[in-house]
N, C-alpha and C positions, 0 to 999 in steps of 0.2 A: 504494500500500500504506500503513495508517494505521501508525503506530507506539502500539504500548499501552503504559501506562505500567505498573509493575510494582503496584503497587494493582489496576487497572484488570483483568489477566490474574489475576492471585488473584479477583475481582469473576467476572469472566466463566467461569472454572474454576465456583467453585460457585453459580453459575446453570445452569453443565451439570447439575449434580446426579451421581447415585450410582445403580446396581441398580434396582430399578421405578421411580424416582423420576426417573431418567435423562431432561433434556429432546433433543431434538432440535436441530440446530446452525442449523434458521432460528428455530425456538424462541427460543433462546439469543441469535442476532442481532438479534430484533426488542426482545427484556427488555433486551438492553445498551443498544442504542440509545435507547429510549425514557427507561430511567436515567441513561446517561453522556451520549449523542451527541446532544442535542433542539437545539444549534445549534451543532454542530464536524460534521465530517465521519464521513459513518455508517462502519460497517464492512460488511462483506461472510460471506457462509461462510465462503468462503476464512480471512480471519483468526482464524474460530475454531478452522476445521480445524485448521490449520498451530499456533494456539496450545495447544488439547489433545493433538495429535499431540508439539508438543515437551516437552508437562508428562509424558506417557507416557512418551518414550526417553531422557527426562536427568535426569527426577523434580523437576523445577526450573522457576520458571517465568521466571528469568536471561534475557538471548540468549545465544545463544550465542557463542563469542571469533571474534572480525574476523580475518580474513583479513589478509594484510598487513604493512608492520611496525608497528609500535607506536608511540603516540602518545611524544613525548618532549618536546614545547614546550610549557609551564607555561603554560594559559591560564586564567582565572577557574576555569571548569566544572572543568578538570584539578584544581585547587584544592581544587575542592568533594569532588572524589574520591577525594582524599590523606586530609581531615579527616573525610570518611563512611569512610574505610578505618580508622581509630580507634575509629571507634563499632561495626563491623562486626569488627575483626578480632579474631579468636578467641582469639589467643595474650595479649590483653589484660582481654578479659572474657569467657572461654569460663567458666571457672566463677567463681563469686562469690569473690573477694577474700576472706581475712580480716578486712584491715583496709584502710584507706587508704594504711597504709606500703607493705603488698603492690602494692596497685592502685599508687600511685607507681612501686615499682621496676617493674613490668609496662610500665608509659606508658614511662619513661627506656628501658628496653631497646628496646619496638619502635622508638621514636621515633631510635633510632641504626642502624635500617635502615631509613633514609630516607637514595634516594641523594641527593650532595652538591650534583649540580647543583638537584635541585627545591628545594630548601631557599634555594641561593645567589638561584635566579631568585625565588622568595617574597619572602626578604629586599629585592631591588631593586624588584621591583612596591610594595611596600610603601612604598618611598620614592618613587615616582614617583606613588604615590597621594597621598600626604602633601601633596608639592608642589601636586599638582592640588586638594586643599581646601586651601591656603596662598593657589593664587590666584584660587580662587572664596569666600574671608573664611569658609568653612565651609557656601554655601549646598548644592544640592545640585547634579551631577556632573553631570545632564542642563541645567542651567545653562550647566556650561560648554562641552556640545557643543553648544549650540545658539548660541550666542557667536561659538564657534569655526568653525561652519556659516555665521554672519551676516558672518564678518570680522574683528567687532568685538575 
């Protein structure tokens, strides 16, 4: 199963099209492919099905939430997802700030429902990054895995 990227499902939605203009889903598979997929892995019907099937019952084109428990160990991408959760969350920029003072106190308040540990475990990544451009003189980081891989 290919995983689309949320660009990519918005892309493929309206290359479905609308009312007469409606394509068909090998239609739609063959225009994605030949725009997105010309050397990654094609998609299938199936992924179209299943991806206008979910834009239809959730009005979204999201995944849907994992099953499971939930992630809790602070890793890069997690990271990425804290600082995309600021640009995306509502309670910060749902309507346009008056000012910058506003948008300030907006930031400080979400920014203090952030729990204690992603912030503690940020803070120490931080420093364990620091050290690692201390001991590669600032070159770059795959430097030092590959150092690190040699021995050396």
């Amino acid at each position: 199963m290919v995983n689309l990227t949320e660009q990519e499902r918005i892309s493929l939605l309206m290359m479905r099209g609308w009312g007469d203009r409606e394509r068909s889903y090998e239609e739609v598979v063959h225009l994605f492919n030949d725009t997105f997929r010309v050397r990654q892995t094609q998609i299938h019907k199936s992924t179209v099905s299943r991806t206008i099937n979910r834009f239809l019952e959730t009005s979204t084109n999201k995944d849907r939430p994992k099953s499971g428990r939930p992630k809790t160990q602070t890793t890069e991408e997690r990271q990425g997802e804290v600082a995309q959760s600021f640009i995306e969350n509502h309670r910060v920029y749902f309507t346009k700030p008056q000012d910058l003072l506003e948008l300030r106190q907006r930031i400080i308040n979400t920014s203090a429902e952030i729990p204690a540990d992603i912030i503690h475990t940020a803070i120490e990544n931080f420093y364990v990054r620091l050290g690692q451009c201390q001991e590669v003189n600032g070159e770059h980081f795959e430097n030092l895995r590959l150092l690190t891989q040699r021995g050396v």
